[in-house]
GUNU-427173 format. One record per residue: z, y, x of N, C-alpha, C, O in turn. Coordinates in steps of 0.001 Angstrom, whole numbers, plus 500000, padded with zeros to 6 digits. Atoms other than C-alpha are relative to their C-alpha. Last residue first. Layout:
N
ZYXZYXZYXZYX...
% end
This chain:
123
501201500409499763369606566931858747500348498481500443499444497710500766500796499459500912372943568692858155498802498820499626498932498160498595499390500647501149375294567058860440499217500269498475499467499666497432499587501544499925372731567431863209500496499612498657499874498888497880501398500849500040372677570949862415499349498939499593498691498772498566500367500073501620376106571244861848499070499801499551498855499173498515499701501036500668376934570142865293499585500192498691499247499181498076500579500793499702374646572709866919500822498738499868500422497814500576501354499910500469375551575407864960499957498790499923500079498146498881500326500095500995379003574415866506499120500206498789499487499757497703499463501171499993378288574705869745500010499151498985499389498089498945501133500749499497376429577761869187500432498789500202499484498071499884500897499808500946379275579681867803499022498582499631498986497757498718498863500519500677381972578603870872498933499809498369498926498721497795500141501606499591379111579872872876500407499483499054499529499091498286501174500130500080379030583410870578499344498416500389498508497753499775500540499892501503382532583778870543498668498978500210498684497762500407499030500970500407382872583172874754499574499621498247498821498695497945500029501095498756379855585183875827500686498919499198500070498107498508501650500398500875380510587909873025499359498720500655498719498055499841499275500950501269384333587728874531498465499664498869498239498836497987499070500796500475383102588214877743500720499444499137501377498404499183500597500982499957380191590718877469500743498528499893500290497666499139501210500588501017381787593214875161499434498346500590499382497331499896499275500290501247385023593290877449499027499490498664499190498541497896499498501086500101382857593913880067500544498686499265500316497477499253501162500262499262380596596476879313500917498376499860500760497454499060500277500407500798383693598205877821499072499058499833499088498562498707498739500683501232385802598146880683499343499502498816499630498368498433500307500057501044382967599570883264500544498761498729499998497795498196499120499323500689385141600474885898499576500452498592500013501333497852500747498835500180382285599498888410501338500655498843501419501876498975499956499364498897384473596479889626499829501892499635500587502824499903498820499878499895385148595323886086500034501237501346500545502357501341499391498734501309381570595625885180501503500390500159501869501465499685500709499051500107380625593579888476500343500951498987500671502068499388499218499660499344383154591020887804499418501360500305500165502315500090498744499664500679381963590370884801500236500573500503500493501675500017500364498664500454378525589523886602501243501293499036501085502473498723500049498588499080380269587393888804499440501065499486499587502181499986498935499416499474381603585143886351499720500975500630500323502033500452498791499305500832379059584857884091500586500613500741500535501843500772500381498032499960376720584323887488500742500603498644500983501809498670500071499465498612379242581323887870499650501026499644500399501960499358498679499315499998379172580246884565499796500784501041499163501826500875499497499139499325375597579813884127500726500652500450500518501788500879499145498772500214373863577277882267500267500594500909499593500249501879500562499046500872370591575505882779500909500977500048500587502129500340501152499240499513371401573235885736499761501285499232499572502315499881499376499511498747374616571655884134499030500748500949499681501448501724498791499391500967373051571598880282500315500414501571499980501556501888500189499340500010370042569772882704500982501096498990500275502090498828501272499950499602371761567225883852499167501780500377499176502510501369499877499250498541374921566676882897498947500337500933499167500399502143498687498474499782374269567358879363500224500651501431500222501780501923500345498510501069369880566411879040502010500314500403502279501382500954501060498942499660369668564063882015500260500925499003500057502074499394500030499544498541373198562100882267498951501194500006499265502292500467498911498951499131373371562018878789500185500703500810500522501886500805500291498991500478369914560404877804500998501044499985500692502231499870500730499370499337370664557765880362499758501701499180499809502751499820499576498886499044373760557082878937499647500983500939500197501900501549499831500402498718372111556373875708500343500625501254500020501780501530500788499420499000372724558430872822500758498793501280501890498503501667499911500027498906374760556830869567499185500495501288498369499599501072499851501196499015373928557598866490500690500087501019501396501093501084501016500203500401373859560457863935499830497952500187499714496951499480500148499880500709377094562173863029498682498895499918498404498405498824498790500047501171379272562123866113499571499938498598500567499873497877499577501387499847376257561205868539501051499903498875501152498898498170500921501154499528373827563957867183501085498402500252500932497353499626500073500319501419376584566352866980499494498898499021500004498357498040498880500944500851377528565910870462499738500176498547500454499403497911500210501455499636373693566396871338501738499451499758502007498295499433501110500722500922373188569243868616499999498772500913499372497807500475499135500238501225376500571024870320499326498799499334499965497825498939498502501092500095375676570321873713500059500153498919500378499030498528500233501448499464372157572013873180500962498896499880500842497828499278501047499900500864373338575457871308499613498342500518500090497477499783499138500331500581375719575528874359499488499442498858499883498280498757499220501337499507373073575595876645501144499638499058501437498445499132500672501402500310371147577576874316500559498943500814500453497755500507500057500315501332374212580281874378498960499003499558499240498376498537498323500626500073374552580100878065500040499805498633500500498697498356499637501586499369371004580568879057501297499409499134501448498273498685500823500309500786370850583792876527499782498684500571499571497785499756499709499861501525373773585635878059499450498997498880500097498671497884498352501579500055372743584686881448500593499969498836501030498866498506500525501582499657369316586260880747500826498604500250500789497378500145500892501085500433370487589092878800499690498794500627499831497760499974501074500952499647372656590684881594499874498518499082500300497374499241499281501045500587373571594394879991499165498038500408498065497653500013498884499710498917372474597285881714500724498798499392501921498725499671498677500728500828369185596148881355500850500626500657500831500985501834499669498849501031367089598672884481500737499367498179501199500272497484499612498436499682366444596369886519500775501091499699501711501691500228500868498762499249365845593409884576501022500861500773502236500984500609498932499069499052367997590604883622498814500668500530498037500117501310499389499207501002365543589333880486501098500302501333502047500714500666501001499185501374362021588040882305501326500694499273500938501651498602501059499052499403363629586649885493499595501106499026499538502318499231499286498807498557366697585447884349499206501241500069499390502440499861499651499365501467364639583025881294500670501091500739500375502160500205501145499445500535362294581703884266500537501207499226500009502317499157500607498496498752365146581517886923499074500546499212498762501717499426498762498459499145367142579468884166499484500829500605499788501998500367500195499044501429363991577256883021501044501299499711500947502393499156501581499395499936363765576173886848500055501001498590499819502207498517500036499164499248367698575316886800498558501092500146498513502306500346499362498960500439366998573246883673500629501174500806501069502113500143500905499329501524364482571516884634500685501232500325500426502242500979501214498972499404366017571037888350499296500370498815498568501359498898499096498912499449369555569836886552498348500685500433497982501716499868500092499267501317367212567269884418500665501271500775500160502303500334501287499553501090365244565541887442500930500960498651500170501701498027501215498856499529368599565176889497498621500962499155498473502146498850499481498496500463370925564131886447498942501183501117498487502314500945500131499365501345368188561734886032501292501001500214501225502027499536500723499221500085368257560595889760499447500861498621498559501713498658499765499062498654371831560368890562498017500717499538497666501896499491499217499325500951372110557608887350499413501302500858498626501889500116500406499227501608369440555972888368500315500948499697499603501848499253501040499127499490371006555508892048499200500622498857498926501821498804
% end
């Protein structure tokens, strides 16, 4: 039941700090959607510095797993609206839109991941 309620408490952070960071950078008028862009790269940015953290530093308790990866990492990010916002540029027959956001998406995570082991491995 522990377990159930720390991924609860960290998924609602990090869902809450999602609608905040949404709200304020997918506007209207963006034609490009900043806010899932910018979830997804500190969520990744996060996993990296907490596997980096265990592969370089210590160990992390399982509690501190459950709430900060599957927790809030699984609350915070955003595949899903990735996905559908892709789909949206695809639909509209906007190729380049797309193509930018998906592999800058991908790159850019893939980036942040590793930041966030070197970090760690740094310090």
């Amino acid at each position: 039941m522990k377990e159930i309620v720390l991924v609860f408490v960290g998924g609602g952070l990090g869902s809450a700090l999602r609608y905040l960071i949404g709200k304020n950078l997918n506007t209207s008028t963006a034609s490009f959607p900043w806010g899932t862009f910018t979830v997804n790269l500190i969520g990744s940015l996060i996993i990296g510095f907490i596997f980096g953290w265990i592969l370089h530093k210590s160990k992390l308790t399982n509690d501190v797993l459950l709430l900060i990866v599957a927790g809030f990492c699984g609350g915070f990010t955003t595949f899903s609206a990735f996905a559908h916002e892709s789909l949206i540029f695809l639909r509209a027959g906007n190729h380049m839109l797309f193509f930018t956001y998906v592999l800058s998406s991908i790159f850019a995570g893939l980036f942040c991941v590793w930041l966030g082991y070197l970090v760690v491995k740094l310090f």
